[in-house]
PLY file of the C-alpha trace (Angstrom):
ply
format ascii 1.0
element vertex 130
property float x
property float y
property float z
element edge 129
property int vertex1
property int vertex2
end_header
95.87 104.93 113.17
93.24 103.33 111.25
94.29 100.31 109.00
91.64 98.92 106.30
92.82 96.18 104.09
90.47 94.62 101.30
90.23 91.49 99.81
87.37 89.62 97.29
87.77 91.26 94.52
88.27 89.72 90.98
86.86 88.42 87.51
83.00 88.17 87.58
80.69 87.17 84.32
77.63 89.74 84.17
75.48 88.95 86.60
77.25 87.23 88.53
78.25 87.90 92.25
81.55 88.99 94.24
81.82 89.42 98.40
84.44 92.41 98.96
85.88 91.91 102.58
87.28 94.88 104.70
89.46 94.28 107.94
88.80 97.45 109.74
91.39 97.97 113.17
92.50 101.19 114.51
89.24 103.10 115.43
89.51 105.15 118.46
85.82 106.90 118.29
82.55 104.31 117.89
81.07 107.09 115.63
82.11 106.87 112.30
81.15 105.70 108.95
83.13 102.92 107.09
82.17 101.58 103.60
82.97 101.34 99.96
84.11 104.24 97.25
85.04 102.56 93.62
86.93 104.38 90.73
87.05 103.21 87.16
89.34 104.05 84.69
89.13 107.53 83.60
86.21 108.52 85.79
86.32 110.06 89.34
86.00 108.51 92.27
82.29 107.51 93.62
80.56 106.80 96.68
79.18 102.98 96.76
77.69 101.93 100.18
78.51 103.05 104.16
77.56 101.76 106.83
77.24 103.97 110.32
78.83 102.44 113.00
76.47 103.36 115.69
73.10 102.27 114.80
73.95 100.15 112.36
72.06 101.79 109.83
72.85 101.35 105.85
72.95 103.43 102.84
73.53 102.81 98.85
74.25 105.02 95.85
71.25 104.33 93.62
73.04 102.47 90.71
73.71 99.78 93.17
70.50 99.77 95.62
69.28 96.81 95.39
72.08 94.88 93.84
74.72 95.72 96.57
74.76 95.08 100.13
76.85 96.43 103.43
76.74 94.32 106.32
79.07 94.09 108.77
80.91 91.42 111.73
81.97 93.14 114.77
83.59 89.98 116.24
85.87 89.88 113.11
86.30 93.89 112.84
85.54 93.35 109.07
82.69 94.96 106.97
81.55 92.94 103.83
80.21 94.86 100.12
77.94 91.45 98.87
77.65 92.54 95.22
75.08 90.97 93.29
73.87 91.10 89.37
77.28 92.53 88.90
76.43 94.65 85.50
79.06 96.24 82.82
79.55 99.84 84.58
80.54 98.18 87.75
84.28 97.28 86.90
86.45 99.48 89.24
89.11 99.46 91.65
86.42 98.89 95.00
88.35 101.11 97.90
87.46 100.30 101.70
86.77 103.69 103.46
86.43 105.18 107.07
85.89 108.16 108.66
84.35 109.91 111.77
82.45 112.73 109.70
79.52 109.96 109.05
77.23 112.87 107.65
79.42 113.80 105.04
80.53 110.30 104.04
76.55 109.56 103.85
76.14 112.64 101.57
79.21 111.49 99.32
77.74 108.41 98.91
74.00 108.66 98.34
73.97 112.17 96.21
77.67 112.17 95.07
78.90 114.98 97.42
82.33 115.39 97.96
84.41 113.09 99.57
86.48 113.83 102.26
87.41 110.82 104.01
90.50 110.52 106.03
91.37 106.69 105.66
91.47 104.25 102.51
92.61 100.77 101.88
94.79 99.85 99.20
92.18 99.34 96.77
91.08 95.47 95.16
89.93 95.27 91.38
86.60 94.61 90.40
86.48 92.88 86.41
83.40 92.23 84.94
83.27 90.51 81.54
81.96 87.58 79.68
0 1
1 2
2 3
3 4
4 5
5 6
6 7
7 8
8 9
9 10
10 11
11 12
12 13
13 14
14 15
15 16
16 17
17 18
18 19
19 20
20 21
21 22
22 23
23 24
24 25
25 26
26 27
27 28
28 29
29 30
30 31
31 32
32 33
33 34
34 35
35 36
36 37
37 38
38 39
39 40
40 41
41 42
42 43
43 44
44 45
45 46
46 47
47 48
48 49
49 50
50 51
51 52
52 53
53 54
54 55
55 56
56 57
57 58
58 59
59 60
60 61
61 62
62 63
63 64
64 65
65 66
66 67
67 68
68 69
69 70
70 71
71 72
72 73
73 74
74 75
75 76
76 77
77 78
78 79
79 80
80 81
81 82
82 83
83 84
84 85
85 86
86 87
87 88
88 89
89 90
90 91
91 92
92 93
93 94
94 95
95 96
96 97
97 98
98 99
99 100
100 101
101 102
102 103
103 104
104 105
105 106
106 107
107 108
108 109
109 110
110 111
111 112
112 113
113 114
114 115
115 116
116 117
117 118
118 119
119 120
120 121
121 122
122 123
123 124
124 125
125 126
126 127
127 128
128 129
């Protein structure tokens, strides 16, 4: 059974910076995807960043390319969400995410198709104000 458990979030003035740390253990397959999905209040839950565990490669939702950025330590099992320029419409509850359908998790998260991924963390709270 995969586990994910998160930890970084917190308070953040805009602009300013968070690292959002996910402890990934469980995976039987070496294809999957693993990454980030945030929900704010009221609004549905969006795609942020994956990362394919394969090849390594990397992909963004475009209201954080450029800002954000996935990287990953497979020593420490743990993927990392460096968030940078944090801006007003990023305050959400940042969810760590898995699952072996990489394709669709891509597609959820860079054009907002639907999600359908198998295994979450509990969630950590992103809060940016001045």
């Amino acid at each position: 059974q995969v586990q994910l458990v998160e930890s970084g979030g917190g308070l953040v003035q805009p602009g300013g910076s968070l690292r959002l740390s996910c402890a990934a253990s469980g995976f039987t397959s070496d294809y999957y995807a693993i990454g980030w999905f945030r929900q704010a209040p009221g609004k549905e839950r969006e795609g942020v960043s994956c990362i394919s565990n394969n090849d390594g490669s990397t992909y963004y939702a475009s209201s954080v390319k450029g800002r954000f950025t996935i990287s990953r330590d497979d020593a420490k099992n743990t993927v990392y969400l460096q968030m940078n320029n944090l801006k007003p419409e990023d305050p959400a509850v940042y969810y760590c995410a898995a699952d072996v359908n990489a394709p669709k998790y891509i597609l959820a998260v860079v054009a907002g198709g639907p999600i359908a991924v198998r295994s979450w963390g509990q969630g950590t709270q992103v809060t940016v104000s001045p």
